[in-house]
C-alpha positions, -999 to 999 in steps of 0.1 A, spaced: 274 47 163 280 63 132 262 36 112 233 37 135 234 80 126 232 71 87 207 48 87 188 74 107 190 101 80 186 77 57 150 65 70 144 107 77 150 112 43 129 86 24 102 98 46 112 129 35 102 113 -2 67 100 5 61 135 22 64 151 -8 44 129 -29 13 130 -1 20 171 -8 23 173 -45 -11 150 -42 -33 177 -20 -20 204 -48 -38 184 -74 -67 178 -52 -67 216 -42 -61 229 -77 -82 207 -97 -110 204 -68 -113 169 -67 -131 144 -50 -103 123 -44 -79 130 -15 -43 143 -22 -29 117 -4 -43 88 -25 -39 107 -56 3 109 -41 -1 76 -33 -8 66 -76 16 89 -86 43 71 -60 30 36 -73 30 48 -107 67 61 -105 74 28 -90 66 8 -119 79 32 -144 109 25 -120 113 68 -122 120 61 -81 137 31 -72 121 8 -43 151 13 -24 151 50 -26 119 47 0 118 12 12 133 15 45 118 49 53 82 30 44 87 0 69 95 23 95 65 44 87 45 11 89 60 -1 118 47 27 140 16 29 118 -8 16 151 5 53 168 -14 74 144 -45 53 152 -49 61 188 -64 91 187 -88 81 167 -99 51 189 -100 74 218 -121 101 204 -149 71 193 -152 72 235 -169 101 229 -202 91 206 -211 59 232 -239 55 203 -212 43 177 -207 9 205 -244 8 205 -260 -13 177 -253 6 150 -219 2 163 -224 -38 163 -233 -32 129 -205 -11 118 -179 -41 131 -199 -67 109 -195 -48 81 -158 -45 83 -154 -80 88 -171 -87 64 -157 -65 37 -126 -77 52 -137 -113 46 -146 -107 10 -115 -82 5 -95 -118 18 -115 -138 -3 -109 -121 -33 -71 -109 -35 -68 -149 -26 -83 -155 -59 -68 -130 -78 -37 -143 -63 -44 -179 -72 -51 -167 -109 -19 -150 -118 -1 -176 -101 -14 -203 -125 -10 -180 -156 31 -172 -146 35 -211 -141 18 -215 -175 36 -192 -190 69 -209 -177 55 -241 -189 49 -232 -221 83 -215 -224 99 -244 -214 77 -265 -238 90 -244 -266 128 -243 -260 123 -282 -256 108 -280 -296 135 -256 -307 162 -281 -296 146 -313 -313 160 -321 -350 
């Protein structure tokens, strides 16, 4: 029981953590006026502290599945509320859906690639490392 308790506060505060990078984020959208909202701009500045490793991914990793793992619930009322505007399921509504699949299509398509790429330079990479130690060691 008292395990279950920890892990509890634990995921509470790690949430705690991303809440107060979405904040610090709308203070720089609100003080500077940007276009950008505060919670992408918290979003860089917590993926930017990541790979400066300033926060560890295990300070917030657990917090962040759990967040994701009820991620659907904040969706709802949104779905709901498109129950209201019977012209968005119209056509134009028709419309709207191809465009997301396509975009998602493309977004697919493309990280794919991207993937692909990086993975042939890193097993280059390893080749040619391996290449070299296999020259250092010959007389």
């Amino acid at each position: 029981m008292e395990q279950h308790i920890r892990k509890t506060l634990v995921i509470i505060l790690q949430i705690c953590i991303l809440y107060v990078f979405s904040y610090i984020g709308n203070v720089i959208q609100i003080f500077f006026n940007l276009i950008i909202p505060g919670s992408i701009i918290g979003l860089l500045l917590l993926f930017i502290c990541l790979c400066i490793k300033i926060i560890p991914v295990h300070w917030i990793e657990t917090g962040a599945g759990f967040v994701l793992s009820i991620l659907v619930l904040f969706f709802i009322p949104t779905t709901v509320d498109i129950m209201n505007y019977p012209s968005l399921l119209s056509f134009h509504g028709a419309l709207f859906v191809l465009a997301i699949v396509v975009s998602t299509i493309i977004s697919i398509a493309i990280t794919g690639m991207a993937g692909q790429f990086f993975e042939k330079k890193a097993q280059k990479r390893k080749g040619d490392k391996e290449c070299n130690k296999l020259h250092s060691h010959s007389p």
